[in-house]
MIPA-676271 format. One record per atom (N, C-alpha, C, CB): residue in one letter; x, y, z. Coordinates in steps of 0.2 Angstrom, whole numbers, plus 5000, padded with zeros to 4 digits. Atoms other than C-alpha are relative to their C-alpha. Glycine has a CB too. Layout:
// MIPA-676271
AXYZ/...
// end
This chain:
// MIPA-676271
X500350015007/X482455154752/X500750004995/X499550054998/X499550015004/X483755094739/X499650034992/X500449925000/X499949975008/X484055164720/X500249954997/X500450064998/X499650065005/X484255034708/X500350014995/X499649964997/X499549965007/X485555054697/X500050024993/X500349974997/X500249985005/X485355134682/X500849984995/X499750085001/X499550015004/X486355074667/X500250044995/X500149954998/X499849945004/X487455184658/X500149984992/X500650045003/X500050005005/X487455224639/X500549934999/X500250064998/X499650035001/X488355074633/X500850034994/X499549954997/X499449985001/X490255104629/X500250085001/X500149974992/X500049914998/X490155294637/X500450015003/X499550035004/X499349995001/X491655384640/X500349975006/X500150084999/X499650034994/X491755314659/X500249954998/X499750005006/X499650085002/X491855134652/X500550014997/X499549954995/X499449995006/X493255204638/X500650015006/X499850084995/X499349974996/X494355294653/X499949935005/X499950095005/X499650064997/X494255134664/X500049964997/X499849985006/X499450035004/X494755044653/X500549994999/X500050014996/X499549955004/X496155144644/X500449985008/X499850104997/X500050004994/X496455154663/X500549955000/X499349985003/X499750065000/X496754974664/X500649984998/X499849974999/X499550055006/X497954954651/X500550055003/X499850004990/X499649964998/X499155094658/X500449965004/X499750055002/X499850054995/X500355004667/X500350045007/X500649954997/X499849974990/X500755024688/X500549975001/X499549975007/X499750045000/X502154964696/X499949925003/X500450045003/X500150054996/X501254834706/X499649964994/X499550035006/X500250065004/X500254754691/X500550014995/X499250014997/X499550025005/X501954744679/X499949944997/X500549995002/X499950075004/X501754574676/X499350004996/X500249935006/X500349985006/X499854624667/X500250014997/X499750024998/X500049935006/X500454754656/X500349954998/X500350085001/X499650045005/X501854624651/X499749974997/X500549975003/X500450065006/X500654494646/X499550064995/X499349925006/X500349985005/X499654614639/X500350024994/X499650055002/X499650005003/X501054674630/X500049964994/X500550005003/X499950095005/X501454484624/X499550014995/X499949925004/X500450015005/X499754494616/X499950014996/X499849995000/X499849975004/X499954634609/X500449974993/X500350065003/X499450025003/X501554584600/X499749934995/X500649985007/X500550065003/X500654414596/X499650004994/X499549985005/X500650015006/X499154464587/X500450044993/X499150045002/X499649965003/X500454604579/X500349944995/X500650045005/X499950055003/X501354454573/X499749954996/X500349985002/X500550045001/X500254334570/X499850034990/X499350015007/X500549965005/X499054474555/X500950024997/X499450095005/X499849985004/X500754534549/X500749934998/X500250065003/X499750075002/X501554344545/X499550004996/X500049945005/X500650025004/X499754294539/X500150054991/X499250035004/X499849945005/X499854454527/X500549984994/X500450055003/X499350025007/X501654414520/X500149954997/X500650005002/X499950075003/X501554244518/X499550004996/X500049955004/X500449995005/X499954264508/X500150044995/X499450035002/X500049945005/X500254394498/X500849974995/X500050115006/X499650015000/X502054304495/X499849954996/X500450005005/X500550055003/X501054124490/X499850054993/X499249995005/X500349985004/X500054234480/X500350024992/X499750055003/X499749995005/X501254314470/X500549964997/X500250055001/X499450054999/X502254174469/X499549964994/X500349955009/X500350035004/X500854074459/X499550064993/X499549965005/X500249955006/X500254254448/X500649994995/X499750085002/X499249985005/X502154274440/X500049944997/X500850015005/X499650045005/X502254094436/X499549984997/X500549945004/X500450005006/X500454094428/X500150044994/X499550025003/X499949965006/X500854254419/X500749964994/X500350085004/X499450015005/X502554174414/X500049954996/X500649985004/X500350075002/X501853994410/X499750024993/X499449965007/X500449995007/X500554064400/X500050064995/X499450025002/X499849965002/X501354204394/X500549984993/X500350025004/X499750015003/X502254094385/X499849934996/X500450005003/X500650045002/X501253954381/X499350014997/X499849965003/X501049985001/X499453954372/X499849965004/X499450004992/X500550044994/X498053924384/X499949944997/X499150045001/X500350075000/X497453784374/X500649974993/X499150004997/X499650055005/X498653654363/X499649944994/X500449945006/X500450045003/X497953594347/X500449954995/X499450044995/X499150065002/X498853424341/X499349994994/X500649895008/X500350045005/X498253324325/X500049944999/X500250014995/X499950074997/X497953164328/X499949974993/X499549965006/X500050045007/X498353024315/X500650044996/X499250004996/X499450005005/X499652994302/X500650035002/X499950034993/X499449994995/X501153094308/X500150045005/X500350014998/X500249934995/X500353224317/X500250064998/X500250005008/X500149955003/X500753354308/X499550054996/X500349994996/X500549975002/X499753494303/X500250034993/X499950045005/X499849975006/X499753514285/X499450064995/X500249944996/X500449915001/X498153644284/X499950045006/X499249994998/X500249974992/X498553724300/X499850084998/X500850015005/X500249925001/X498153904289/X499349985003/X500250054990/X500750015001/X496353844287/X499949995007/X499749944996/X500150044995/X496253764304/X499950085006/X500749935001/X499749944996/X497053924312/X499250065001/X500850044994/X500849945002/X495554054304/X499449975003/X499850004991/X500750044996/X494253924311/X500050045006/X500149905002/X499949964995/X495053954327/X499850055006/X500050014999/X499949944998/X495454114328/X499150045000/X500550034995/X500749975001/X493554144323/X499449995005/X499749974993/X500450004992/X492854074342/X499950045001/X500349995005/X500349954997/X491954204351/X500650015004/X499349985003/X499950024992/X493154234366/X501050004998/X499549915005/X499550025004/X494754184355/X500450054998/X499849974994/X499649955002/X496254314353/X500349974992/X500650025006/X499750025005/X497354214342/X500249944999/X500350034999/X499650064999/X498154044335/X500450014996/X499749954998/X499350035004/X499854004332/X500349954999/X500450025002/X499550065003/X500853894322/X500549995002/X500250004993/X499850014998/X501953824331/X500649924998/X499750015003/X499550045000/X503653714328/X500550015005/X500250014994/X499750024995/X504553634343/X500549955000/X499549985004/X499750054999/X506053534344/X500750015005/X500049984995/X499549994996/X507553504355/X500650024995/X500049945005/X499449995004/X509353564349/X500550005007/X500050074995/X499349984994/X511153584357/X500150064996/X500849934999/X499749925001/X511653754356/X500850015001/X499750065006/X499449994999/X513453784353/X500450074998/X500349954999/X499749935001/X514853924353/X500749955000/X499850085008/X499250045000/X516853864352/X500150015008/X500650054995/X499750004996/X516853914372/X499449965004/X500450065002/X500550064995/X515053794379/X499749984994/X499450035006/X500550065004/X513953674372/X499249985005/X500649914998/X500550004996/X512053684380/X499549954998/X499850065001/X500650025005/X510353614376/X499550055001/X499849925003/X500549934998/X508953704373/X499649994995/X500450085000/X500450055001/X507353694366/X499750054995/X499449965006/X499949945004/X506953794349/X499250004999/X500750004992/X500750005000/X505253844345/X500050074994/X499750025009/X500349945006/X504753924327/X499250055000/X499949964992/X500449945000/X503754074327/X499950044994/X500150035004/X500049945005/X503054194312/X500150075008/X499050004994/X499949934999/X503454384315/X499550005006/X499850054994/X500649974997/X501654414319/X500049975007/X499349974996/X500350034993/X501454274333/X500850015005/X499549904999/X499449994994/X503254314342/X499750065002/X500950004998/X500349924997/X502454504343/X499449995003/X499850054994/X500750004998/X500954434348/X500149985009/X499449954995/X499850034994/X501654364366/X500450055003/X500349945000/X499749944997/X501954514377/X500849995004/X499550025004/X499650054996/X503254404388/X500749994995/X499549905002/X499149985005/X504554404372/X499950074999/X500149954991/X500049955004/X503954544363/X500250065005/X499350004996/X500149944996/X503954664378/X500749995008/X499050005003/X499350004994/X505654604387/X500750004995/X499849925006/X499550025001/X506854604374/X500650065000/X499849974994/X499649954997/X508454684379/X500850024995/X500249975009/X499549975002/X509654714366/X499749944993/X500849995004/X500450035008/X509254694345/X499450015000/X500149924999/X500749985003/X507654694336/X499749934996/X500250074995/X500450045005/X506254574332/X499550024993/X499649975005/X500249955004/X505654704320/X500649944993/X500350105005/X499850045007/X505954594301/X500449945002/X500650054995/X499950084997/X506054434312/X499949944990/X499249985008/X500250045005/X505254334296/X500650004996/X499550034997/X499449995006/X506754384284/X500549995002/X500150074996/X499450014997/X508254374295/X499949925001/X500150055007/X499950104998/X508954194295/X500650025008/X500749944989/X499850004995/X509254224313/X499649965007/X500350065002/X500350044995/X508854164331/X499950085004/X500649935004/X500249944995/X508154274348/X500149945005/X499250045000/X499850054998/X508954174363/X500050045007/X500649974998/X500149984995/X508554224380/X500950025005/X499449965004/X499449994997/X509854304393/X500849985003/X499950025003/X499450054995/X510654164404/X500049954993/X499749955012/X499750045006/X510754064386/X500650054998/X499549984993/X499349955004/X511854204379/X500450015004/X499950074996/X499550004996/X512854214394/X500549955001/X499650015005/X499750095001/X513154034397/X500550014992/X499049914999/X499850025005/X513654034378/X500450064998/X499449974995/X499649935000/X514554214378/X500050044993/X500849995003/X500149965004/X513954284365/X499150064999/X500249944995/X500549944999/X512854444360/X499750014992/X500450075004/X500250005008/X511854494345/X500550034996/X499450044999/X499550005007/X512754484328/X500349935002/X500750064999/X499650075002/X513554324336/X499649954997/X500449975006/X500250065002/X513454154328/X499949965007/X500649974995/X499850064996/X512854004337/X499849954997/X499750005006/X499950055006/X512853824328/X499349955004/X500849964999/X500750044995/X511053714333/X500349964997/X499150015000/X500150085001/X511253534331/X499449985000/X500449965003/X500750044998/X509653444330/X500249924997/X499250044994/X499650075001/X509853244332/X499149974993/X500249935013/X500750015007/X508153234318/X500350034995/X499250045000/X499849985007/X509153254304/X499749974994/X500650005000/X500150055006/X509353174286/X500249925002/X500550034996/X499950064998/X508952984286/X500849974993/X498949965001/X499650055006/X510552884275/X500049945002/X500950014999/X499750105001/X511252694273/X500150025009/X501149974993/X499950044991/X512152734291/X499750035006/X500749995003/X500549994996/X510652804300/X499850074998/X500250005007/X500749905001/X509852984305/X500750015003/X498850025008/X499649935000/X511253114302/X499950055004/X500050034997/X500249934995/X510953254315/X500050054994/X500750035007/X500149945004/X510753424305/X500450075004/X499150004998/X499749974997/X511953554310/X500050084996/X500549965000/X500249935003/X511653754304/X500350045005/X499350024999/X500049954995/X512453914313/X499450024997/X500650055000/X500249954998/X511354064316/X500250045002/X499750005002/X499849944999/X511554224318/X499750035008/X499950044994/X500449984995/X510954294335/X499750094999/X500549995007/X500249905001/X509754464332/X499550025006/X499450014990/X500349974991/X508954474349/X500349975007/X499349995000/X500150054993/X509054434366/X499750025005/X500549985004/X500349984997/X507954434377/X499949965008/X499750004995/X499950014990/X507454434399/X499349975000/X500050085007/X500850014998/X505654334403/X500050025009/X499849914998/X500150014992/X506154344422/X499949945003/X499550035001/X500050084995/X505954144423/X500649964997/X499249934999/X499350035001/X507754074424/X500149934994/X500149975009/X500150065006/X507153904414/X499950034992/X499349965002/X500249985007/X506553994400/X500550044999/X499250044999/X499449965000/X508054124400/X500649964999/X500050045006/X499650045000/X508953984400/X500249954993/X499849995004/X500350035006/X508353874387/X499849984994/X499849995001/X500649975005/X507153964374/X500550034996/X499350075003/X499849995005/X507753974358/X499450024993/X500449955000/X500549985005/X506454064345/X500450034994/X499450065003/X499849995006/X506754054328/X499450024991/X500349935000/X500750015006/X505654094310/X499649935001/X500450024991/X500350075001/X504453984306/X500249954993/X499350015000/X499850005008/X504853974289/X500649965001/X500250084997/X499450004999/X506853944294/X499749925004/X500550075004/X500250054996/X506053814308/X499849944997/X499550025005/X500650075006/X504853714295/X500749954996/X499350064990/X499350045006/X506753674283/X500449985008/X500650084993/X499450014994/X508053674301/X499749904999/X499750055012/X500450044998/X506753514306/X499649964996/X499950025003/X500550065004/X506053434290/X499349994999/X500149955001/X500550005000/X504453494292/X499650014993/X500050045004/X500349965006/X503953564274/X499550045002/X499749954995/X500449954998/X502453654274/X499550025005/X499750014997/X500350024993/X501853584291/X500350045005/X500249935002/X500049964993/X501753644308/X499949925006/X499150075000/X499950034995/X502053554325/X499149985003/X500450055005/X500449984997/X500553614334/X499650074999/X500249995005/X500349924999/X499253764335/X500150015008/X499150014996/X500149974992/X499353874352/X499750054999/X500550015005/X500749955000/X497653954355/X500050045006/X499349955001/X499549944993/X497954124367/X499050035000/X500950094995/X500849964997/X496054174374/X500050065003/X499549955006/X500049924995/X495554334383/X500049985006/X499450045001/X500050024992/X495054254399/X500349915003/X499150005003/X499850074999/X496154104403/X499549955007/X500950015000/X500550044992/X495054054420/X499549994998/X499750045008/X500650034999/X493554034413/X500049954991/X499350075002/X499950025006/X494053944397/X499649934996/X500849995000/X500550075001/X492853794396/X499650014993/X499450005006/X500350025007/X491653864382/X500350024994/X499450024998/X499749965008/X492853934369/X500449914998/X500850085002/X499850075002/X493653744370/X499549954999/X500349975004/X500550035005/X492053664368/X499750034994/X499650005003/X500049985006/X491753784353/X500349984995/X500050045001/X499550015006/X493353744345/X500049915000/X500950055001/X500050095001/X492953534350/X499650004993/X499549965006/X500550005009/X491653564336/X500150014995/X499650054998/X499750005006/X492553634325/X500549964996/X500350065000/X499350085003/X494053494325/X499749944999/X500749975007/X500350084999/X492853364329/X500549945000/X499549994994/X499650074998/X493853184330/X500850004998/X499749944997/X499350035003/X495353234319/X500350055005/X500250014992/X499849974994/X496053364333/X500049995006/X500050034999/X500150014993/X496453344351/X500250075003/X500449945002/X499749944997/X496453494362/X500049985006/X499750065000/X499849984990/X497253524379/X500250055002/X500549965004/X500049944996/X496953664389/X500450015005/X499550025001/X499549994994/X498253744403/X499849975007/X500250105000/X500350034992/X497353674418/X500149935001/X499150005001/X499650075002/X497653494410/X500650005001/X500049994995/X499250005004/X499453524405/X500250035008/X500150064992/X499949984993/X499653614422/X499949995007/X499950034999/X500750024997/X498353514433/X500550015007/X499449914998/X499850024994/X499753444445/X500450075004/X500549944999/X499649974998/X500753584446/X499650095006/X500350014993/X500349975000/X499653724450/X499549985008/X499750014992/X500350044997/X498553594461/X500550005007/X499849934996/X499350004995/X500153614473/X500150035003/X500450004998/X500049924995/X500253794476/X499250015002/X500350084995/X500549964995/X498553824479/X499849945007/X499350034995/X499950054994/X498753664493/X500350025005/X500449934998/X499449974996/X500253734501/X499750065002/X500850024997/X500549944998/X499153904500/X499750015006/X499550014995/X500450004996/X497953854509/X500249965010/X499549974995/X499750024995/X499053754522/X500450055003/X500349964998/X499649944995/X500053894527/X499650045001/X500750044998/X500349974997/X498553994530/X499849995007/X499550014996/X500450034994/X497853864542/X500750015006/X499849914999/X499650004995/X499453834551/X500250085002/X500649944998/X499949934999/X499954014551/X499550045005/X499950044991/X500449984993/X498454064561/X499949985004/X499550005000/X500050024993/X498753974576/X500650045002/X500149915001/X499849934994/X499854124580/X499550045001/X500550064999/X500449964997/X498454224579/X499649985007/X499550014996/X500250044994/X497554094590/X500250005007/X500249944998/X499449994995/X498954084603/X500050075003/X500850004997/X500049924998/X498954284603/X499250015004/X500050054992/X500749964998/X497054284606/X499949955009/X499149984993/X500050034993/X497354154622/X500450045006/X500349925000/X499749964998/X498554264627/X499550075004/X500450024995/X500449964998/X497154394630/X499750005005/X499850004997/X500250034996/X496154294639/X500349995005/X499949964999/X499650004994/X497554244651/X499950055002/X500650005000/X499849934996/X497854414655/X499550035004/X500150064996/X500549974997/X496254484657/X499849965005/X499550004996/X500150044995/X495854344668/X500250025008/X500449944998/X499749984993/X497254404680/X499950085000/X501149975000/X500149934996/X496754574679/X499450025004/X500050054994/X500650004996/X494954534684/X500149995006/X499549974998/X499850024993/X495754444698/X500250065004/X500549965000/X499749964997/X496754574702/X499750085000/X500649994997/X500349955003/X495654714698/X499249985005/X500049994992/X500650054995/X494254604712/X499850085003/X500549935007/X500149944997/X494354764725/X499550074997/X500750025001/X500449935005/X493954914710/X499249984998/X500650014991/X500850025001/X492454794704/X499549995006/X500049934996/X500550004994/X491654784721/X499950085002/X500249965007/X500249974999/X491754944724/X499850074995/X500250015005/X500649975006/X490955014707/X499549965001/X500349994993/X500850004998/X489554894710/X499650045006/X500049935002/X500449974996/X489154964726/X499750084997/X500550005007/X500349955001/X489155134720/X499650024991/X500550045001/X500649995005/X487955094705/X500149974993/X499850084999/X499950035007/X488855024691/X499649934999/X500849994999/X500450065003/X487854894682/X500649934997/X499650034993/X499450085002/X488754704677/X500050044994/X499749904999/X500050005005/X488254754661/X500750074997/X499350014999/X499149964998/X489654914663/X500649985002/X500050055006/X499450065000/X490754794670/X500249984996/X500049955002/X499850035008/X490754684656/X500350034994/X499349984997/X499949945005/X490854824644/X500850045002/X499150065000/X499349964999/X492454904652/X500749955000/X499950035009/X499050064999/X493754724653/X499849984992/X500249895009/X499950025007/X492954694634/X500350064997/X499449984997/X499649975003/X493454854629/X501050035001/X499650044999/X499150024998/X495254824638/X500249954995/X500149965009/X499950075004/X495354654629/X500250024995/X499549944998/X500250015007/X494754704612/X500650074998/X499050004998/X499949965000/X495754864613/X500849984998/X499750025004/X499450045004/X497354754612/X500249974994/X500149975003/X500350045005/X496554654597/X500150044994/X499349985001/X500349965006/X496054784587/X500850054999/X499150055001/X499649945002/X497754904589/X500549954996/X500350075006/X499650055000/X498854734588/X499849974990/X499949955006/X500050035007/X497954684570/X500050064994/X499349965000/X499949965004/X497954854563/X500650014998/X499950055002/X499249995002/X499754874566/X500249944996/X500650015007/X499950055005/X500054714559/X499950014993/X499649955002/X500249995008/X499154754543/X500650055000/X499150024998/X499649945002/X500054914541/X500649974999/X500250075004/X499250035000/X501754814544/X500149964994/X500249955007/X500050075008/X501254664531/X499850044995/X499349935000/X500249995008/X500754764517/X500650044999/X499250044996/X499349954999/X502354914521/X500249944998/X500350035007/X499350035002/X503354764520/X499849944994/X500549965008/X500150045007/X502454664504/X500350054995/X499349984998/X500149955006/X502454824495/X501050024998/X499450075003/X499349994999/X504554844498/X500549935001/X500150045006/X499750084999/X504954654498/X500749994997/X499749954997/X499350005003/X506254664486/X500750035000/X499850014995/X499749944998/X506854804491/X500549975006/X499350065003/X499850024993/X507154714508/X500449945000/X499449995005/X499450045002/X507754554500/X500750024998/X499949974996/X499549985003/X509054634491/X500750035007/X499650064996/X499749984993/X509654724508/X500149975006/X499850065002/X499750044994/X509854594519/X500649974996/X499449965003/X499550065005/X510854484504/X500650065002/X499849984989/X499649944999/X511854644505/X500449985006/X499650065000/X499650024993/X512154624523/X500449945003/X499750015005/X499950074996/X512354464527/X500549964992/X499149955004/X499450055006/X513454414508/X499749964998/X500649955003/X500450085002/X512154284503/X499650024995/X499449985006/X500649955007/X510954274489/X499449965004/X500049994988/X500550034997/X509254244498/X499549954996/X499850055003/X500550055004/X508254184483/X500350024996/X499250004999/X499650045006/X509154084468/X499649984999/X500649955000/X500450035008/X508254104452/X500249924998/X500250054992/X499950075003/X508953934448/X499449955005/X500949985000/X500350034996/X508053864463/X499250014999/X500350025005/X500549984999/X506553964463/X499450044993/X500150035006/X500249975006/X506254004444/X500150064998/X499450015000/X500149935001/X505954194446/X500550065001/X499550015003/X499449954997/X507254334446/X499950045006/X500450054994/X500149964996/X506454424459/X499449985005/X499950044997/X500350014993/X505454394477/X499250044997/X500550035007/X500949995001/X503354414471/X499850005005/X499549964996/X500449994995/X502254474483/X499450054997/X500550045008/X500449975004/X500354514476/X499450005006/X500049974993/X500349984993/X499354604492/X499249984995/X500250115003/X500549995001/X497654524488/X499350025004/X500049964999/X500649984997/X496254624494/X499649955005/X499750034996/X500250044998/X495054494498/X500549955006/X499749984994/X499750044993/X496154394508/X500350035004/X500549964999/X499849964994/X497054524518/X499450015004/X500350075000/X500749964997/X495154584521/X500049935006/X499150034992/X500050044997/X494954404527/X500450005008/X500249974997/X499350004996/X496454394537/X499850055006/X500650044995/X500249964992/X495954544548/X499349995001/X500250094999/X500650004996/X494154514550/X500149945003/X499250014996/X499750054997/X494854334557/X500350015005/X500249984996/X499750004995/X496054414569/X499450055005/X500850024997/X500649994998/X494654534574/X499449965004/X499850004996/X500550054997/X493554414577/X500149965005/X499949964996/X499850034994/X494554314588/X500350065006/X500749954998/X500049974994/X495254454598/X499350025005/X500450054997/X500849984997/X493254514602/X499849935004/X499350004993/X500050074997/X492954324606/X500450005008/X500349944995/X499550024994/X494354304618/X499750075007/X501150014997/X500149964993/X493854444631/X499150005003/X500350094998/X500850014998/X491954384630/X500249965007/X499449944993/X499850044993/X492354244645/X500250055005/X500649944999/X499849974994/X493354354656/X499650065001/X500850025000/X500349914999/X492254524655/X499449965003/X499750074992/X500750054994/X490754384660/X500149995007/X499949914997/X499750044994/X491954324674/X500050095005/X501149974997/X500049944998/X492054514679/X499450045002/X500450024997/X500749995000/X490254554677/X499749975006/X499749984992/X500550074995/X489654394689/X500350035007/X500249894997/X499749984994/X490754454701/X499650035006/X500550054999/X500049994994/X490054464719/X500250065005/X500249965002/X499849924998/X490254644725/X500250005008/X499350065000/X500050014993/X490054574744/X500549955002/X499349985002/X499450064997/X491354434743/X500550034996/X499849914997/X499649985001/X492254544734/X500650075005/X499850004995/X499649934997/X492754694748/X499949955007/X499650124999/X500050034994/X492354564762/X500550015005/X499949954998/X499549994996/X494154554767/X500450054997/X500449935002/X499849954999/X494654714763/X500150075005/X499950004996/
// end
């Protein structure tokens, strides 16, 4: 009379230890443990690529929103007709500002100049601001590194970001001479208009272009520089939540009705923006076919350990073990590689987002190089912005595939023939 097998608790410590078991390497199965190794290493890589490169994406498109919009208002209100000038922009401004959802509007005056000093001559793009609304933009107000915008309105000076005052070698108190080619019209054309300034600030945004370029001047000073009289350029409307900006611009449509036109930062930005999150999502895809790769890896292996593991599974069936104990002992071999390989990965990818700079810095060091050139890449510093949601992704994805990959072979080891397996032993 036989005993029919009885099957044991599912995942019970004997299935744990032959397992673990398995993964311990012999001299005779070397070449498993190596692949298992590989896979290890694989999905290790794979979760901590994914990681950096996301979180690298990520922060790469938050810095140059913050910077973009930091410095621009969300929404652009022009004046359409006659010369587009805004000559009740106070009235227009209070409308506004009186949106639901609506921080502030500013009056804005924008035009190009040449910037010169007796040892360079640049270009650069000058932009009048009252007191109130240069303080109101954290991006100037909260990066400025030598001088004071503090009685901006009353000073007949300029605020000129870092790599401008560098290029042009001068520092606050110095002069620098703007030229604007919209000057006075005579008999033998349009005169450029030519004025020093005095430099009373300078200031770091952190985006090479703007640090470059940005010239902020009174408004007051800006309206006379540029022949504006009591006009304004444009208004730039600054909201609370710039992502969901839809009904504070249909609010303020109402208010301009036909004689204004507004364009919001999604517009103005549609292509650009539309770009990174393309490439985002592209290097997510391609980037996971190491995980992929890693989780075939698994499969390989296991494959050759069932094989090679033929003898031990015939004679645990005979003495009682269930398929289903089978199964359960090469899945938790598989998945066991999976799950330590994607942990460590994560720990590795956020460790090294969270020290990135740190780490760019010290390799440029070693190797004499500068790894990322603000001129090239905008920003004076390597952004990396660990998004939760998507790491969470990230690892329930590598997860997922490592579990999958050892489903097939633990079946392969489960089905296994106990009688054709010790036959010729």
């Amino acid at each position: 009379m036989t005993t029919a097998a009885v099957d044991t608790k599912p995942f019970s410590p004997f299935e744990w230890m032959l397992a673990l078991r398995y993964l311990r390497a012999r001299r005779k199965e070397g070449f498993i443990s190596v692949l298992a190794g590989f896979s290890f290493l694989g999905i290790l890589l794979g979760v901590f690529t994914l990681i950096t490169v996301m979180a690298v994406m990520n922060g790469f498109r938050k810095e140059l929103f913050n910077k973009i919009l930091g410095l621009n208002g969300h929404v652009v209100v022009n004046k359409l007709g006659g010369s587009g000038d805004f000559d009740n922009y106070q009235q227009i401004a209070r409308l506004l500002a009186a949106v639901p959802g609506v921080k502030h509007a500013l009056p804005l005056i924008e035009g190009q100049v040449m910037a010169s000093t007796p040892v360079q001559a640049l270009g650069g793009i000058v932009r009048g601001l009252s007191e109130e609304g240069i303080k109101s933009l954290p991006l100037i107000a909260g990066n400025v590194r030598f001088g004071t915008l503090d009685g901006f309105d009353a000073q007949e000076g300029i605020a000129i970001g870092t790599r401008l005052a560098n290029a042009l070698r001068v520092n606050v108190g110095d002069m620098i001479t703007l030229v604007s080619p919209r000057g006075a019209t005579t008999p033998f054309g349009t005169a450029p208009r030519i004025k020093p300034y005095k430099v009373i600030a300078v200031f770091e945004m952190g985006m090479s272009e703007y640090d470059r370029s940005m010239i902020f001047m009174p408004l007051g000073h800006a309206q006379r520089f540029f022949g504006k009289g009591d006009a304004v350029d444009v208004l730039e409307v600054v909201v609370d939540d710039p992502e969901n900006i839809g009904p504070q611009v249909a609010a303020m449509r109402q208010i301009g009705g036909s004689s204004l036109h507004f364009s919001d930062w999604r517009q103005r930005n549609e292509s650009f923006f539309t770009v990174l999150e393309v490439e985002r999502n592209m290097m997510f895809i391609i980037l996971s076919v190491i995980v992929l790769v890693a989780a075939f890896n698994i499969i390989s292996g296991l494959m050759m350990l069932v094989k090679d593991k033929g003898r031990d599974i015939g004679i645990l069936r005979t003495m009682g073990a269930t398929k289903g104990a089978i199964m359960r002992v090469f899945l938790i071999t598989g998945a066991s590689i999976g799950v330590v390989g994607t942990l460590a990965g994560a720990f590795l990818g956020i460790l090294f987002c969270l020290k990135i700079d740190e780490i760019r810095q010290f390799v440029a060091w070693m190797t004499n190089t500068q790894l990322f050139n603000p001129e090239i890449y905008y920003l004076t510093r390597l952004p990396a912005d660990i998004n939760p949601r998507t790491t969470a992704v990230i690892i329930i994805m590598a997860l997922a595939l490592s579990v999958l990959a050892t489903l097939y072979p633990s079946y392969r080891a489960s089905r296994l023939d106990p009688v054709e397996a010790l036959r010729y032993e």
